[in-house]
Every structure is written in structure tokens, then in C-alpha cells.
N, C-alpha and C positions, 0 to 999 in steps of 0.2 A: 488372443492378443498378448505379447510377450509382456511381462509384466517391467516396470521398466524404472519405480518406486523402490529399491530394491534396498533394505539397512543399508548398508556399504553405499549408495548412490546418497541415499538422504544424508549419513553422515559426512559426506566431501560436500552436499550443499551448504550445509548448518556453519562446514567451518568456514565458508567463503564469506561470511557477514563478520563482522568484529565482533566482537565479546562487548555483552552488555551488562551492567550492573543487576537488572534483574531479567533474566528471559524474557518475561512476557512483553519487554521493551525489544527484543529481538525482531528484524523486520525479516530472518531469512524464512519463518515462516508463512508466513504474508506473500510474498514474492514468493514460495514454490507451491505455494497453494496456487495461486491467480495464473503461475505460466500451465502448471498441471492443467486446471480448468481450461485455458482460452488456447493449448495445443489438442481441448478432446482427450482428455484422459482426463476423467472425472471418477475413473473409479481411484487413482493415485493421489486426490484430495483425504479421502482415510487414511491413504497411509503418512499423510502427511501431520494430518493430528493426530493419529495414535503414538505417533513418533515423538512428536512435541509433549504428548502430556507424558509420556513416560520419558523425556528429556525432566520436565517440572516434576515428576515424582521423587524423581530422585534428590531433589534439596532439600533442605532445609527447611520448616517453617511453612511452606507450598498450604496455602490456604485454598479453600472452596472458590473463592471471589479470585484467584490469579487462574483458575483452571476454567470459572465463568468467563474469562476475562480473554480467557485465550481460543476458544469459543466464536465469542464473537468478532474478535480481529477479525481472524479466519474468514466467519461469513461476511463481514461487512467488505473484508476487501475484496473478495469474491462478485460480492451483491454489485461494488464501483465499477468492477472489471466489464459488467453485462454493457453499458454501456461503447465499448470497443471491441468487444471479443461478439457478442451477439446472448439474447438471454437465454435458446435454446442449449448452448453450453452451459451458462452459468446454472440454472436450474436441475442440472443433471447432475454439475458439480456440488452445489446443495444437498442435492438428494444424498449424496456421499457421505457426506460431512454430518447431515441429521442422523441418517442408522449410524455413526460410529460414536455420534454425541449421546454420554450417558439423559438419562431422564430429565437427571435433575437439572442438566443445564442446559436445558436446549429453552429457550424463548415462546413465551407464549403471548406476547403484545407489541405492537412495533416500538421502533426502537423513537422514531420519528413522531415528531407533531405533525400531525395531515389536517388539523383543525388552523392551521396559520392561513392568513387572506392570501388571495393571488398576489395583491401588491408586495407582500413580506416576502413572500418567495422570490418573487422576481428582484428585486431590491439584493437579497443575499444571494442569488445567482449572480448577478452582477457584479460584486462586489467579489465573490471568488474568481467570478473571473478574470477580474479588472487584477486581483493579487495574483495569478497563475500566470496571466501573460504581459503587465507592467505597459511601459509606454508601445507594444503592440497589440494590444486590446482591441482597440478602435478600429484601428485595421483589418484585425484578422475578422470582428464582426460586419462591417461594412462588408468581409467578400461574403461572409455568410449569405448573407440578406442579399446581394447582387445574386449568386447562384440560387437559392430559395428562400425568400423570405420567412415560410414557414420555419424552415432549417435553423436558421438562426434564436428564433424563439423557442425554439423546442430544446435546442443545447444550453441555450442561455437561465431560460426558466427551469423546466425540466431536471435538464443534465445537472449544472451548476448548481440552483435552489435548492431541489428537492436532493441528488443525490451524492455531490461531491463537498457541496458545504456543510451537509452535517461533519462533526469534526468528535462528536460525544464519544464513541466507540475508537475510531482511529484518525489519527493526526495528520494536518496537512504534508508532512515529512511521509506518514504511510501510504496517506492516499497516491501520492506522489510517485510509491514504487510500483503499489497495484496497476497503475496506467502503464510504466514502465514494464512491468514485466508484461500488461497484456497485452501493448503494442509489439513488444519483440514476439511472441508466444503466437502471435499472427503475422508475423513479418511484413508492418505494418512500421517500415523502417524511418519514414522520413520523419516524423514528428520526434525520433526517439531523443535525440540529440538537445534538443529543446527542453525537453522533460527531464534529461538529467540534471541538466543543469538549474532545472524548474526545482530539481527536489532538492540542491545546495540550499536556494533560495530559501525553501521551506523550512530549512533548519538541520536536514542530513550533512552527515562530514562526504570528503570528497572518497573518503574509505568506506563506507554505509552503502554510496551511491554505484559505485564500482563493484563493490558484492553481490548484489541486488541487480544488476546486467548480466554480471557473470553465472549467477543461479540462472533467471532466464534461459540465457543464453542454452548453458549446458539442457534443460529440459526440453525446448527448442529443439536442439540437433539431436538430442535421446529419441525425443517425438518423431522425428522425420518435416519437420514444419517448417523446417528455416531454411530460405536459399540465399537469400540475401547477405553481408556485410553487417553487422551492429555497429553503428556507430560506437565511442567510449567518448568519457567526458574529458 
């Protein structure tokens, strides 16, 4: 398999996100992890952190806790992506990301409360998702439950509670690209359009949110995965 991560590739991605005051606020990592993972190339998740921490080596000041930190972006938006891309990629894309993650910082307890009641869950599923899709909330759950009732509860509680509203490790603005880039990265185009402008909402500039399509994108047509049009915001 042509290797396809290549320096010179990673560095045309990095520059397509705008310059952040500290890196690890950087979302072009994020977004070429989660398209790498959900086009099946899970072994180019390494190269995407080895890239980034020796991006952070190079400053200034670069503590243990910005390199932990950068770490778990990585998995976490990974972990959100399973959700649209399918978890047999993501898991594979893990597995990438553990062997190249040194000892000290790879995670040994979830990140997550799983001792919270069904009710808490479901309450904060609803509640992201009532913020993610605004006065079409109600709607798009009514067709949920019209095509499978189960469906809707499972995205609702599940999806939402358990894995898009935690917000501890990455921000609704991040989560917001990881969907973004796993929807294009599966050419899974119609919702994309929605989501860009879902991650304005969140708090990304309309420059953030434009970068973050464009990495996609480019990983996307690298991969061979993309036949469709991207929508842009």
C-alpha cells in the first residue's frame, strides 16, 4: 500500500488550518487523524502524531501535559468518528496511534463517568443534541423514531450522552470537525453541509471550518474514497 502520509503531504495539511496561539489548540490534527482513520488508512494515524509531537517539540516551554494533551485529542476525536465511519476502522486506527504513543502517555482509565444513571445520560444526550441541530431537533428525531424507534434512542442516548457530549478532552468546535472530516472521509456527503455550519455555531471561525474540509477533503482524494462533490460552507 503506497504510503500516502508522506512529510511534504502532512505539511501542505497543517498549513490549511490557521495558526493557533498554542498548537495543541490546532484542529488540523484532529481532522487528519479522523479522515486518515474513516478513508482505512489507519497505519497514516502515526504518522500523523509523530508529526504533531515533533511539530510541539520544537517550541518553546512544550511541557509533558501539552504532549498528554495532544495524545488525547487525537484519540478522542478518533474514538467520536466510530460513530460514522464504523468502529472496525476506528479500532485499527487506535491501534496506530497506541504503538507510536510513548508509555508515559498513553491512558490507563476511561476518560468517562459510566457510573452516571441512564436518566443523566439521556438528559445530556438531548441536550447536545437539541444544541447541534437548534429548532430542527424535533424533526430530525420524530423521522428517527418513524424509520426505527430503536434508532433514535440509540443515537440519542448512546451517540449524544455517552459519546459526543462529553466535551473534557475536545470541544464542541472539535468534535464538530471530527464528524466533518468523517462524513467527507466516507463520502457521506449530504449531512456535510449542515455540520459546517454546525461547527460556526460551535465557536470555529469560518477560516478553521474551511481548513478542516479542505484537509479532509485532500486525504479523501489521496485515499481513493471520494466520488462525490464536498459541499463548502
Amino acid at each position: 500500500m503506497t504510503d500516502i502520509a508522506t512529510t511534504e503531504f502532512l505539511n501542505e495539511l497543517r498549513s490549511l488550518y490557521p495558526a493557533q496561539a498554542k498548537y495543541v489548540d490546532s484542529g488540523w490534527y484532529i481532522a487528519a487523524a479522523v479522515a486518515f482513520s474513516s478513508s482505512n488508512r489507519p497505519e497514516a494515524v502515526s504518522c500523523v502524531f509523530r508529526h504533531a509531537l515533533e511539530d510541539l517539540e520544537k517550541l518553546p516551554d512544550t511541557s509533558d501535559e501539552d504532549r498528554r494533551l495532544l495524545v488525547r485529542k487525537m484519540r478522542e476525536g478518533i474514538f467520536k468518528s466510530a460513530l460514522l465511519s464504523g468502529f472496525p476502522k476506528v479500532i485499527y486506527a487506535l491501534i496506530s496511534l497506541y504503538e507510536a504513543t510513548p508509555e508515559e502517555f498513553r491512558d490507563t482509565e476511561p476518560m468517562r463517568d459510566f457510573t452516571r444513571s441512564k436518566e443523566e445520560v439521556a438528559a445530556s444526550g438531548q441536550g447536545y443534541f437539541d444544541s447541534q441541530y437548534g429548532d430542527t431537533a424535533a424533526e430530525i428525531q420524530l423521522l428517527l423514531r418513524s424509520i426505527y424507534p430503536d434508532l433514535e434512542h440509540v443515537i440519542t442516548t448512546l451517540g449524544y450522552g455517552y459519546v459526543y457530549s462529553f466535551l473534557e478532552v475536545i470541544s464542541s468546535k472539535e468534535t464538530s470537525f471530527a464528524i466533518i472530516s468523517a462524513l467527507i472521509a466516507t463520502d457521506m456527503l449530504s449531512p456535510v453541509e449542515r455540520q459546517l455550519t454546525g461547527a460556526v455555531r460551535n465557536g470555529a471561525t469560518v477560516e478553521e471550518v474551511r481548513g478542516v474540509r479542505e484537509i479532509a477533503l485532500r486525504i479523501a482524494m489521496a485515499a481513493g474514497v471520494l466520488k462525490h462533490e464536498v459541499p463548502n460552507i
